[in-house]
C-alpha positions in Angstrom: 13.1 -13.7 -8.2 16.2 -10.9 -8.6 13.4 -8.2 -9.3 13.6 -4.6 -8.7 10.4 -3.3 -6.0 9.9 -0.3 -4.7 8.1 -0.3 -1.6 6.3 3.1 0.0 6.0 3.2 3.6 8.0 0.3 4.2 9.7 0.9 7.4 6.7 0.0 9.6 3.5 -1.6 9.6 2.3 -3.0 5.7 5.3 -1.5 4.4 8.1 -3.1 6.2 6.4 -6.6 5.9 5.5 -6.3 2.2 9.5 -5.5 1.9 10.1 -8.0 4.1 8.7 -10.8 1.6 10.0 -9.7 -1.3 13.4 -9.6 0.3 12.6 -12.8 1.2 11.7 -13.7 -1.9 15.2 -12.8 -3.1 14.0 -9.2 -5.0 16.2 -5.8 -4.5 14.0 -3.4 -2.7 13.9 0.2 -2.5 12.5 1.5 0.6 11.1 4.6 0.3 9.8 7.1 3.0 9.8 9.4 6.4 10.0 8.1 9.8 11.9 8.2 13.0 15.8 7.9 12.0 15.6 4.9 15.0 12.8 3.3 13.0 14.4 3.8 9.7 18.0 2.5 11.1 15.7 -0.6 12.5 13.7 -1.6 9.7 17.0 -1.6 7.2 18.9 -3.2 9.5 16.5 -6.3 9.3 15.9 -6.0 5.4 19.4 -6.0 5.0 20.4 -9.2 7.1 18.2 -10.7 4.9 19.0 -9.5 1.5 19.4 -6.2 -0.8 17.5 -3.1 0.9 18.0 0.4 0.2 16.1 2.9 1.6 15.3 6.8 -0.3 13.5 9.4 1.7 10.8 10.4 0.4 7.2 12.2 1.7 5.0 10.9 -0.9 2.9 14.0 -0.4 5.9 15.8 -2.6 6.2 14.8 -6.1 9.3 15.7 -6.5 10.5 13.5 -3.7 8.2 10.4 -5.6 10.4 11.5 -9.1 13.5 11.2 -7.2 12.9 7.5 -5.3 11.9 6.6 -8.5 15.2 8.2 -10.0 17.2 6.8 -7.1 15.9 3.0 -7.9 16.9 3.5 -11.4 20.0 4.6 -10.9 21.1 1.7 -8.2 19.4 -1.0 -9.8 18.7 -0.1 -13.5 15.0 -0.8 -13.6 11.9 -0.8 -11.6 9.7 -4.1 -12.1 7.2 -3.7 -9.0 6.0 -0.8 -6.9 4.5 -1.6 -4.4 2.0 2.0 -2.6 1.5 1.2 1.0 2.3 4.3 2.5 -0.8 6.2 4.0 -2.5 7.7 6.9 -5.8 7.7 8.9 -6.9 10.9 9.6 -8.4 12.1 12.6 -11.4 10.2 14.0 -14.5 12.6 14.5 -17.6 13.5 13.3 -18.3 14.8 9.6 -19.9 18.1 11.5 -16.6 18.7 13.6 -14.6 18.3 10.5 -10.8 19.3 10.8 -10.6 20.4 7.0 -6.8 20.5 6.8 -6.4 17.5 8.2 -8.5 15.8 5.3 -7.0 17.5 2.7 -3.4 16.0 4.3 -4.9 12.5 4.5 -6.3 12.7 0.7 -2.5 14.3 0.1 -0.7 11.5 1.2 -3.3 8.3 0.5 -4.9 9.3 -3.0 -1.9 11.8 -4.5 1.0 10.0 -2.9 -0.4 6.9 -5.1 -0.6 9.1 -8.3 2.5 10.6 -7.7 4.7 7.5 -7.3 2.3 5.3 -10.1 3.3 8.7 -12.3 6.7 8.6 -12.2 7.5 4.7 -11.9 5.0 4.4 -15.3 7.2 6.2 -17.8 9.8 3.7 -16.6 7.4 0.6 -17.0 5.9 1.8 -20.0 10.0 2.5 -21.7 10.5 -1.4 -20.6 7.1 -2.7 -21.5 6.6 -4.2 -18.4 5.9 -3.8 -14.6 3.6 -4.2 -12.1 1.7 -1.5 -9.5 0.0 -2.5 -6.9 -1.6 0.0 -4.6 -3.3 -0.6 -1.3 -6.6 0.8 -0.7 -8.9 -0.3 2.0 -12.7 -1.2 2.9 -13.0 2.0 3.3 -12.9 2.3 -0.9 -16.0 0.2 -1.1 -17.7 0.3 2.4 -18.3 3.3 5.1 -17.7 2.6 8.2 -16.2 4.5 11.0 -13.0 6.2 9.7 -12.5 9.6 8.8 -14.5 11.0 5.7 -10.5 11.9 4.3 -9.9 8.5 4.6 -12.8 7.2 2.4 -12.3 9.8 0.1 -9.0 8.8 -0.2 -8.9 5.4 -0.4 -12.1 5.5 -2.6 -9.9 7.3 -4.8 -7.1 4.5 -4.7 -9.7 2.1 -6.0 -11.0 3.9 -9.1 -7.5 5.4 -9.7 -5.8 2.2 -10.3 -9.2 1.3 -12.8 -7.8 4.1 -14.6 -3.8 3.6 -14.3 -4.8 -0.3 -15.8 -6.3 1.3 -18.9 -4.1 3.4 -19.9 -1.0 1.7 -18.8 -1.7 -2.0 -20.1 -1.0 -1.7 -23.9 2.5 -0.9 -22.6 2.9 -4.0 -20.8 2.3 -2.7 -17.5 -0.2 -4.4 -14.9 -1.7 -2.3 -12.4 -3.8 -3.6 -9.3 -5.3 -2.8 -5.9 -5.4 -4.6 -2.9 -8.1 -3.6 0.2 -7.3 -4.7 3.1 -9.3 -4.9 6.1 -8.7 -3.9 9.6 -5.0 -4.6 10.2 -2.9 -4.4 13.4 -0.7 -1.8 12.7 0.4 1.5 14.3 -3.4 3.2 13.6 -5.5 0.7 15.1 -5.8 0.9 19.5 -7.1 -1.5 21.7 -10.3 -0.8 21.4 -10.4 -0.2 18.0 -8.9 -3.7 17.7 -11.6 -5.2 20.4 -14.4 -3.8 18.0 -12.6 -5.0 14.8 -12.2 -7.9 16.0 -15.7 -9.3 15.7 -15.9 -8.0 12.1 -13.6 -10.6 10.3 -14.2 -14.2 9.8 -11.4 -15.2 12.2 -12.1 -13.3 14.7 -9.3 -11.4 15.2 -8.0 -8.4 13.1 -5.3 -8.8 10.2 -1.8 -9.4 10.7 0.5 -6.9 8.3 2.4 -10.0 7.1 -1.3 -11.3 5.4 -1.4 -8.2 3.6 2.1 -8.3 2.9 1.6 -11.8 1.4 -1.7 -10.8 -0.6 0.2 -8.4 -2.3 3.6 -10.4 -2.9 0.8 -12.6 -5.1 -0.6 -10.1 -6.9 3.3 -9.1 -8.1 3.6 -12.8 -10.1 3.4 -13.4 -13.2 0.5 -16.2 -12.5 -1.4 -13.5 -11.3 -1.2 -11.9 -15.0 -5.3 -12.2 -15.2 -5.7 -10.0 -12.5 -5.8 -6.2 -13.6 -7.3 -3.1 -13.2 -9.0 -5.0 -10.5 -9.7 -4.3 -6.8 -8.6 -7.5 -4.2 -10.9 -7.6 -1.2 -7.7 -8.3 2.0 -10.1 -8.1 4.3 -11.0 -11.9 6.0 -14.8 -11.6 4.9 -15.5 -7.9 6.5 -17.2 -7.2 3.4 -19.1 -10.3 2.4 -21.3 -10.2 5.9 -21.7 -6.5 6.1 -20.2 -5.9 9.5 -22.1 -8.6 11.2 -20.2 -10.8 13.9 -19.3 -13.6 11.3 -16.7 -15.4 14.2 -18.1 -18.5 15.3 -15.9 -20.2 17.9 
């Protein structure tokens, strides 16, 4: 579609496949954030035999490494028409009376402010143009609790009500804003047995794939998804609508 997207997060996991499809899909995509310079060198190498990839480095934790991905899209491609927040983090696993406090203050850093920051500084760009999408991605854990760390809900509860807000104010201007929830998802943060248990609570009796995610949110970018704001997209095969019950029938 020859659009501009910036992607957080999109060397691995979420990320990489949401850049993926809109590679694909023949957009320009700014890649931005930290990893392993082997995982970094990995990812772009793939983007890139498939179209335009660039990739920024940028801990969304900083704002003034958001202001200057944001900046560095700009200035390569002249405009920024989707952004894309995948980036984020689980947080340690353990109970609410063993609490590592810094740890969920990082995890609420990264998930919640790393989504204002980046939404922030891509906005005044949206708003100068009059148009633009932001789509962030939350989780279950913004609507349901279930076993993740309290940072994690807090954080991704956040997500959900902060892009309500972002929608408000930013839709007069032309700019649509949008979250998508996903549920369990095979990535990096889920283990075996994690997996094994997760497994049972989705329709298809298996977890998600990253690239289902990935294609949730290419759909929510289009223009025939224009109805669709300030909205929250349950990702999650059904987790939600049975409440955590075994819905897998073989």
């Amino acid at each position: 579609m020859n659009r501009v997207v910036i992607v957080t997060g999109g060397t691995s996991g979420i990320g990489f496949e949401t850049a993926r499809k809109f590679v694909q899909e023949g957009d320009k995509v700014v890649v931005a954030g930290i990893d392993k310079p082997e995982t970094i060198e990995k990812a772009m190498e793939a983007l890139g035999e498939i179209g335009d990839a660039r990739f920024v480095e940028c801990n969304i934790a900083k704002p003034e490494d958001c202001e200057s991905a944001v900046r560095f899209a700009v200035e390569t491609y002249g405009r920024v028409d989707v952004m894309a927040n995948v980036a984020g983090v689980v947080g340690k696993r353990e109970p609410f009376t063993e609490l590592d406090i810094a740890d969920t203050l990082n995890t609420v850093q990264i998930n919640l402010m790393g989504t204002i920051h980046m939404g922030h500084y891509v906005s005044r760009e949206m708003v100068n143009n009059k148009s633009g999408v932001i789509i962030n991605v939350g989780s279950i854990c913004g609507v349901i609790a279930n076993t993740e760390s309290i940072g994690y809900h807090a954080s991704k509860g956040g997500v959900r009500t902060v892009t309500q807000a972002m929608a408000r104010e930013l839709s007069p201007y032309g700019v649509r804003v949008v979250s998508v929830a996903p549920g369990w998802v095979k990535t990096g943060m889920i283990d075996k047995t994690i997996e094994e248990v997760g497994s049972k609570l989705h329709m298809k009796g298996r977890i998600i794939e990253p690239a289902e995610i990935a294609g949730a949110i290419y759909l929510l970018s289009l223009p025939e998804a224009s109805a669709i704001n300030g909205s929250t997209v349950m990702a999650d095969d059904g987790y939600s609508s049975f409440k955590g019950v075994d819905g897998y029938q073989a």
